[in-house]
DOROPA-219977 format. One record per residue: residue in three letters; residue number from 1; x, y, z of N, C-alpha, C, CB in turn. Coordinates in steps of 0.001 Angstrom, whole numbers, plus 524288, in hexadecimal, padded with zeros to 5 digits. Glycine has a CB too. Example, Ala and Ser with C-alpha at 12.3 -4.5 7.8 and 13.67 -1.06 7.14 Angstrom:
+---------+-----+-------+-------+-------+-------+-------+-------+-------+-------+-------+-------+-------+-------+
: residuo : num :   n.X :   n.Y :   n.Z :  ca.X :  ca.Y :  ca.Z :   c.X :   c.Y :   c.Z :  cb.X :  cb.Y :  cb.Z :
+---------+-----+-------+-------+-------+-------+-------+-------+-------+-------+-------+-------+-------+-------+
:     Ala :   1 : 83386 : 7E9C6 : 81E78 : 8300C : 7EE6C : 81E78 : 83390 : 7F31C : 81E78 : 82C2C : 7EE87 : 82356 :
:     Ser :   2 : 83232 : 7F736 : 81BA8 : 83566 : 7FBDC : 81BE4 : 83264 : 8001E : 81EBE : 83704 : 7FDAA : 8165D :
+---------+-----+-------+-------+-------+-------+-------+-------+-------+-------+-------+-------+-------+-------+
This chain:
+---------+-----+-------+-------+-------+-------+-------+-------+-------+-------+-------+-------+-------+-------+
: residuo : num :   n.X :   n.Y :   n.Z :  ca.X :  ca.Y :  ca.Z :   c.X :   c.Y :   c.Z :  cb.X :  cb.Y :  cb.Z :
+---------+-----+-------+-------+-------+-------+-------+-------+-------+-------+-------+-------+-------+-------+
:     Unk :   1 : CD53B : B12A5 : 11521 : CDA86 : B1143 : 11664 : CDC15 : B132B : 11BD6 : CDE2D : B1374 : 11256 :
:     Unk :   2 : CDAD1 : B1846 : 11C9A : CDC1A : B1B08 : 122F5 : CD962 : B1787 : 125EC : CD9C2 : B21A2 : 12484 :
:     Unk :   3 : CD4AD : B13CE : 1266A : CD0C3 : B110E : 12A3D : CD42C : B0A9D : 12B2A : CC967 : B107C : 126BF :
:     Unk :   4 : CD74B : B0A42 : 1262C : CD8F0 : B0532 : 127CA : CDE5F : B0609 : 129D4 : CD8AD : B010F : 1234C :
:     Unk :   5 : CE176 : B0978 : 12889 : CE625 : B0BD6 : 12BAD : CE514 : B0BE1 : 13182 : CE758 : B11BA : 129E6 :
:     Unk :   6 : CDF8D : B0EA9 : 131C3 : CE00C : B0FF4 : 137B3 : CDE1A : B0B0A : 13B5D : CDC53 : B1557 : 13914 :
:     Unk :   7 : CDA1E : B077E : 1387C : CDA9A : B02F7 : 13992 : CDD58 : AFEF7 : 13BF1 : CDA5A : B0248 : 13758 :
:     Unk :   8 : CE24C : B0022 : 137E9 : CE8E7 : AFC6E : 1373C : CEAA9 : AFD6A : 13B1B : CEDBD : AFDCA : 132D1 :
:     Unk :   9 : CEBDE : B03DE : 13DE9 : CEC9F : B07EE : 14190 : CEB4D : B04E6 : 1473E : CE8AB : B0D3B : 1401B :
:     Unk :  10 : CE58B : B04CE : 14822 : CE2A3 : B0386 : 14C93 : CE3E8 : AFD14 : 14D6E : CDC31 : B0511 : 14B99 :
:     Unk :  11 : CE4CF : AFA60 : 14872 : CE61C : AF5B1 : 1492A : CEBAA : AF4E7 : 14CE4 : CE65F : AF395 : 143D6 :
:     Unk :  12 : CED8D : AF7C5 : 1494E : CF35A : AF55E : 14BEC : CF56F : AF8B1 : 150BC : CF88B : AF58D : 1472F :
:     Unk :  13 : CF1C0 : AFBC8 : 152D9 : CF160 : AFDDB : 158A7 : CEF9C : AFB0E : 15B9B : CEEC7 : B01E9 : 159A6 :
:     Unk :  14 : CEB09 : AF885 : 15A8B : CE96E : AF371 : 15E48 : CECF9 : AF05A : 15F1F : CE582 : AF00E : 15C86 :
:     Unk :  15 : CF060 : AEE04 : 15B8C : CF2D9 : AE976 : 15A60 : CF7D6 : AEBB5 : 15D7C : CF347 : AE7AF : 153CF :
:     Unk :  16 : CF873 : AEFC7 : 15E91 : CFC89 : AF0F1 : 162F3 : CFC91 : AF156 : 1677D : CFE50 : AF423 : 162C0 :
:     Unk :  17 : CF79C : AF2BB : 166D7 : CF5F1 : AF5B8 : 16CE4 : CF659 : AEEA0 : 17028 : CECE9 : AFA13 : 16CFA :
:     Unk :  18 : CF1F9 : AEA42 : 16D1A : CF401 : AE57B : 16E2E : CF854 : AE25A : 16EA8 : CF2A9 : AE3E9 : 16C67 :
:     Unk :  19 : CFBC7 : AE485 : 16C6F : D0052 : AE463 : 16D80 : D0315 : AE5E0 : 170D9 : D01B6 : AE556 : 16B3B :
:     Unk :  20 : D02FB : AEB29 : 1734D : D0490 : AED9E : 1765D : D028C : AED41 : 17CBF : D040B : AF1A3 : 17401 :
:     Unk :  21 : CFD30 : AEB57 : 17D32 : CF999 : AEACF : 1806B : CF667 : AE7F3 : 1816B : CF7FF : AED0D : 18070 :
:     Unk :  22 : CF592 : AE578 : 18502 : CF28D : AE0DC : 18518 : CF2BD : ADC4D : 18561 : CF0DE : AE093 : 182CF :
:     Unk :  23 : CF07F : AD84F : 18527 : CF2AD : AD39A : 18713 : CF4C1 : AD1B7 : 18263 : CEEF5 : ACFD4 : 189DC :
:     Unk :  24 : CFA84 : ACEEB : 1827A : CFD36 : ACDDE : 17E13 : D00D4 : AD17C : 17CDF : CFA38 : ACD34 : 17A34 :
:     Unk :  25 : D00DF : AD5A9 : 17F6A : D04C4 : ADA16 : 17DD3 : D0A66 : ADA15 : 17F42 : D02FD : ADEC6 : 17FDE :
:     Unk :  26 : D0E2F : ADDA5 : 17DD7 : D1364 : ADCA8 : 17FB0 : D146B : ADE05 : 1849E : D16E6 : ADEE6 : 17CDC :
:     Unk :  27 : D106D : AE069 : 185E8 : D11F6 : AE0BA : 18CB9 : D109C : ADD31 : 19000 : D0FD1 : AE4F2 : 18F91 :
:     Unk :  28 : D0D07 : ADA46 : 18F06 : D0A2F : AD5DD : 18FEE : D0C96 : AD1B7 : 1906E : D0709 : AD510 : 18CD6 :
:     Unk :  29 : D1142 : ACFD3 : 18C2E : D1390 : ACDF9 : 18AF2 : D17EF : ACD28 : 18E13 : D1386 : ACF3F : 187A1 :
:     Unk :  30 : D1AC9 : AD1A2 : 18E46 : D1F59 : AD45F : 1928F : D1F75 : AD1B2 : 195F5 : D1EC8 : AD99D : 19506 :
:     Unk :  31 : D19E3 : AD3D2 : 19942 : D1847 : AD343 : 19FA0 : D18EA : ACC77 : 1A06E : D10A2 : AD5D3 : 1A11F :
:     Unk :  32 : D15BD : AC97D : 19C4C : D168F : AC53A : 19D3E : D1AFB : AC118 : 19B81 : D12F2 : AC435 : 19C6A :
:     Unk :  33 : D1FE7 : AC476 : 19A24 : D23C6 : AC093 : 19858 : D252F : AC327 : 19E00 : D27CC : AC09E : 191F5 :
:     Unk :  34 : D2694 : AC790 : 1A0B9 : D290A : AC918 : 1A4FB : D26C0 : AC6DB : 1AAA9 : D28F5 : ACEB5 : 1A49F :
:     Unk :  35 : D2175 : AC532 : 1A9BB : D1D8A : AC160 : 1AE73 : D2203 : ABBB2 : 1AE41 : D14CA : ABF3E : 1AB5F :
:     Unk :  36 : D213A : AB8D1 : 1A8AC : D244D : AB3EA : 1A7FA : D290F : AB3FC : 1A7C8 : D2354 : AB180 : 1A42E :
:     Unk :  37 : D2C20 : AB953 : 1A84A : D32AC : AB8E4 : 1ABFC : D3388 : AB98C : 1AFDC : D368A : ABB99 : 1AB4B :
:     Unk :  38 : D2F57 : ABABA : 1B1A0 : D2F25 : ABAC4 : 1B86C : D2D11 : AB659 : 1BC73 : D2BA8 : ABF2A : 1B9F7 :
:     Unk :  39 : D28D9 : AB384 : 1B73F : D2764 : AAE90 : 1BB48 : D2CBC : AAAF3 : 1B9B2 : D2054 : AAAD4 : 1B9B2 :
:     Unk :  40 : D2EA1 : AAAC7 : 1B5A8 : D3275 : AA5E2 : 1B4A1 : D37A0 : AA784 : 1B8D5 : D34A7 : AA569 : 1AD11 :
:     Unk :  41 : D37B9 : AACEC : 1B933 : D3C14 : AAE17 : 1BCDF : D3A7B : AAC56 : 1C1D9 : D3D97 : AB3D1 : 1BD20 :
:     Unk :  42 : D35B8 : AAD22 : 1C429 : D32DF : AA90C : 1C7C5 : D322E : AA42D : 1C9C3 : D3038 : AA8E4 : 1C718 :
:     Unk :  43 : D3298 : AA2BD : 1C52B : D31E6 : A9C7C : 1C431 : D361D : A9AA0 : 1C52D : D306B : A9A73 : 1BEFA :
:     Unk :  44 : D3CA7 : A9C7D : 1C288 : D40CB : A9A5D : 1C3E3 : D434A : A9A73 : 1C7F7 : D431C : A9B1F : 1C19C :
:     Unk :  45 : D4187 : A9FE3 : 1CB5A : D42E1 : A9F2F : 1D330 : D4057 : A9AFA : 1D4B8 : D4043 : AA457 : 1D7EE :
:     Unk :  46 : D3AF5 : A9A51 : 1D35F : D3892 : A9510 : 1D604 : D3A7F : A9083 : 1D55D : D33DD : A9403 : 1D4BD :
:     Unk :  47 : D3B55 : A8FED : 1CFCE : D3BB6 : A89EA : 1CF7E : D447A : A8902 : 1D177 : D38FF : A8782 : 1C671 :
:     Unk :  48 : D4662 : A8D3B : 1D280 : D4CBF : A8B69 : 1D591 : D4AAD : A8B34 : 1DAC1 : D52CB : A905D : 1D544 :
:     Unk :  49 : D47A6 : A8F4A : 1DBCA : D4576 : A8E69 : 1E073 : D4390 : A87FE : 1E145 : D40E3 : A9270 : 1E0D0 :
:     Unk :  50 : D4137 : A85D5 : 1DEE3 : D3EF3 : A811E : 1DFCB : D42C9 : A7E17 : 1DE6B : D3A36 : A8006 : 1DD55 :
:     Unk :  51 : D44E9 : A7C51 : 1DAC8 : D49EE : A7AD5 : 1DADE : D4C7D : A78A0 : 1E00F : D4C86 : A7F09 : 1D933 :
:     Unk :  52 : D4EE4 : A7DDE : 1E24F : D50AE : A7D3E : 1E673 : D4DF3 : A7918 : 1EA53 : D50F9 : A81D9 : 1E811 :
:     Unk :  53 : D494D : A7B40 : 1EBF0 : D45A6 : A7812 : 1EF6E : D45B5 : A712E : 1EC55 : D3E7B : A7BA4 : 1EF4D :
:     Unk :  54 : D44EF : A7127 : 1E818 : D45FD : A6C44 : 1E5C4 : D4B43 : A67E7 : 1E8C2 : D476F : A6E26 : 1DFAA :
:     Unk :  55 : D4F8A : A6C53 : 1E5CF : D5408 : A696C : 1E81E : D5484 : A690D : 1EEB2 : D590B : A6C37 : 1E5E9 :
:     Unk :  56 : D5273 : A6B83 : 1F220 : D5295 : A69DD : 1F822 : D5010 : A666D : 1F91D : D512F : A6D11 : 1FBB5 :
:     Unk :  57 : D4B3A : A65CE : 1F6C3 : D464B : A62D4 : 1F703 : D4A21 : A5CE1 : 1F5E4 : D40B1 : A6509 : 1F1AE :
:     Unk :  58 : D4C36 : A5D3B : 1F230 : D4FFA : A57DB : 1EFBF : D544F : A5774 : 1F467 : D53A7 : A5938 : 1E898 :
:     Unk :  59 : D5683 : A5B02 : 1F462 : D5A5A : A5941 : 1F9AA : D58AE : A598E : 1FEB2 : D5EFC : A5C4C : 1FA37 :
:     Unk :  60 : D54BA : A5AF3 : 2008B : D5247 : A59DE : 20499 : D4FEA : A536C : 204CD : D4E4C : A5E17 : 204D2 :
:     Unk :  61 : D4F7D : A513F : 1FFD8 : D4CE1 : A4BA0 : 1FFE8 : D5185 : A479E : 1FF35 : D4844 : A4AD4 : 1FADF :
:     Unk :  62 : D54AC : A4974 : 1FCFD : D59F5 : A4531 : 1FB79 : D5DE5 : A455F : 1FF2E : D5D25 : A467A : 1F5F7 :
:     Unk :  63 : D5F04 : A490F : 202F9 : D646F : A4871 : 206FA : D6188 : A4AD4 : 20C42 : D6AFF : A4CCE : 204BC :
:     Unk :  64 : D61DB : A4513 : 20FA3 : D605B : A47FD : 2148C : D6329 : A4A56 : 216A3 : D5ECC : A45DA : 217F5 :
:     Unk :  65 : D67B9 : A4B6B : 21687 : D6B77 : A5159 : 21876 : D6AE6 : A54D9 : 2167E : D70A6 : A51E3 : 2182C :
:     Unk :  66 : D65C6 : A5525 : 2130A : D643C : A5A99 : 211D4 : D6086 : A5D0F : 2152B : D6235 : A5AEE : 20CE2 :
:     Unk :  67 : D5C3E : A5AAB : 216AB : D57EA : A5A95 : 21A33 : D5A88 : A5ADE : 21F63 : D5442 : A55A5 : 2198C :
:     Unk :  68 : D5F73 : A57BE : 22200 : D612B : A579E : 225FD : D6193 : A5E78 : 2263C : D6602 : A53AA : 2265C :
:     Unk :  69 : D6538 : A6005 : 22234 : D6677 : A64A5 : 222A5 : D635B : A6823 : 222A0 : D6917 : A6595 : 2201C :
:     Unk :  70 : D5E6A : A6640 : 220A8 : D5B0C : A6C9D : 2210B : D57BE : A6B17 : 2276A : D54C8 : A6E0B : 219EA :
:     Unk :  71 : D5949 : A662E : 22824 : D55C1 : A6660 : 22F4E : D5958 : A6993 : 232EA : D551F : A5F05 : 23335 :
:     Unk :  72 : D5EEF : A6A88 : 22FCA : D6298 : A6BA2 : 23387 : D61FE : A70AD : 233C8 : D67C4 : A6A02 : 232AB :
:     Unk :  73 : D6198 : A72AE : 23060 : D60BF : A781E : 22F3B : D5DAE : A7AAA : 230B3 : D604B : A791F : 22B9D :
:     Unk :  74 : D584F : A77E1 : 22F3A : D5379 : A7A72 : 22F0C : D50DD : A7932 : 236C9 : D4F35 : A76EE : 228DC :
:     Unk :  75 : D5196 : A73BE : 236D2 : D4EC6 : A7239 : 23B7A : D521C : A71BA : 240CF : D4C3C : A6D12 : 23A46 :
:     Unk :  76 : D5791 : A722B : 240E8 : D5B89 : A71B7 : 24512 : D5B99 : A6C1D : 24522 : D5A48 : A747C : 24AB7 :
:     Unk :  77 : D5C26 : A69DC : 243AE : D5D2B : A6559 : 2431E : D6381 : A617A : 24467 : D5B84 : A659A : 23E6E :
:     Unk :  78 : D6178 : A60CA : 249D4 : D675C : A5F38 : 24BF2 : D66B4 : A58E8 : 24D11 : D6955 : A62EE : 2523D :
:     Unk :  79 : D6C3A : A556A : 24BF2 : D6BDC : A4FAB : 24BA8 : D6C62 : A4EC2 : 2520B : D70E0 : A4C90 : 2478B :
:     Unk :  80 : D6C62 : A49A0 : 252CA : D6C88 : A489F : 25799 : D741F : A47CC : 25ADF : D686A : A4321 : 25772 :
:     Unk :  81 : D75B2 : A4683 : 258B8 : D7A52 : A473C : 25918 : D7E54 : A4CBE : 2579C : D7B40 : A436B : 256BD :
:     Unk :  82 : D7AD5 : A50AB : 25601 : D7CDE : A56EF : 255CF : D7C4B : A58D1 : 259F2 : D7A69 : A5AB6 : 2525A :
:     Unk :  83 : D7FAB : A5D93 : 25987 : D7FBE : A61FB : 25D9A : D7E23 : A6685 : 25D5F : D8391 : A6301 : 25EF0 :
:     Unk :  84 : D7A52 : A6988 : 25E0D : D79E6 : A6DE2 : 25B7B : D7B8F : A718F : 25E20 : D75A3 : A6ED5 : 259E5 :
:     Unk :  85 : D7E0C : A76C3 : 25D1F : D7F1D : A7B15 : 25E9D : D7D85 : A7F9F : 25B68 : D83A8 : A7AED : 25F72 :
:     Unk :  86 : D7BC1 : A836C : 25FB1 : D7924 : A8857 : 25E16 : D7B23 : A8C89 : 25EC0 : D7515 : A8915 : 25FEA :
:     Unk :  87 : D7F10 : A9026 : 25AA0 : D82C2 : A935C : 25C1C : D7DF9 : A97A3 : 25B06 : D88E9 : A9356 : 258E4 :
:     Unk :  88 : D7F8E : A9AEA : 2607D : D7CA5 : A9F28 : 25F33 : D8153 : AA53A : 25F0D : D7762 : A9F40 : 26426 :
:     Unk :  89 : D805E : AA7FD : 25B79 : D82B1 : AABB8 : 25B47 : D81F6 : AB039 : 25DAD : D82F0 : AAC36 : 257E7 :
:     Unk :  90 : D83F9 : AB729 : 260F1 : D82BF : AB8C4 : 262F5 : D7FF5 : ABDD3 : 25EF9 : D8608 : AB883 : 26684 :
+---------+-----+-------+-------+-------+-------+-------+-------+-------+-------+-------+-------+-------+-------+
């Protein structure tokens, strides 16, 4: 009776220790639900991020006074009938 007790004993120490350790374990576990809230928190900067780029991408193709405006901006982009002036400050 003491050999199968201690048996029962050693059994259900393994069965923790696997539990406790190792692959499948609750720490194991943890780490990788806290990996997959960090990529999805990841994932959702990217994809507003892209988003965004989406919607310019769309208004950059549908209104050419959008494009006008980013030549204006970006490239100095002056018409032929404008004037440009360059205030410089001291």
């Amino acid at each position: 009776m003491k050999t199968l007790w201690a048996i029962l004993v050693v059994l259900i120490l393994l069965l923790q220790v696997r539990l406790w350790i190792g692959e499948g374990s609750f720490a194991q576990v943890w780490a990788l639900e806290q990996s997959i809230e960090d990529q999805q928190a990841e994932n959702a900067k990217l994809a507003a991020r892209n988003e965004r780029l989406y919607a310019e991408v769309r208004n950059l193709r549908s209104e050419q006074g959008a494009v006008e405006e980013r030549a204006r901006m970006n490239l100095g982009l002056i018409r032929e009938d404008e004037t440009f002036f360059l205030v410089v400050e001291k």
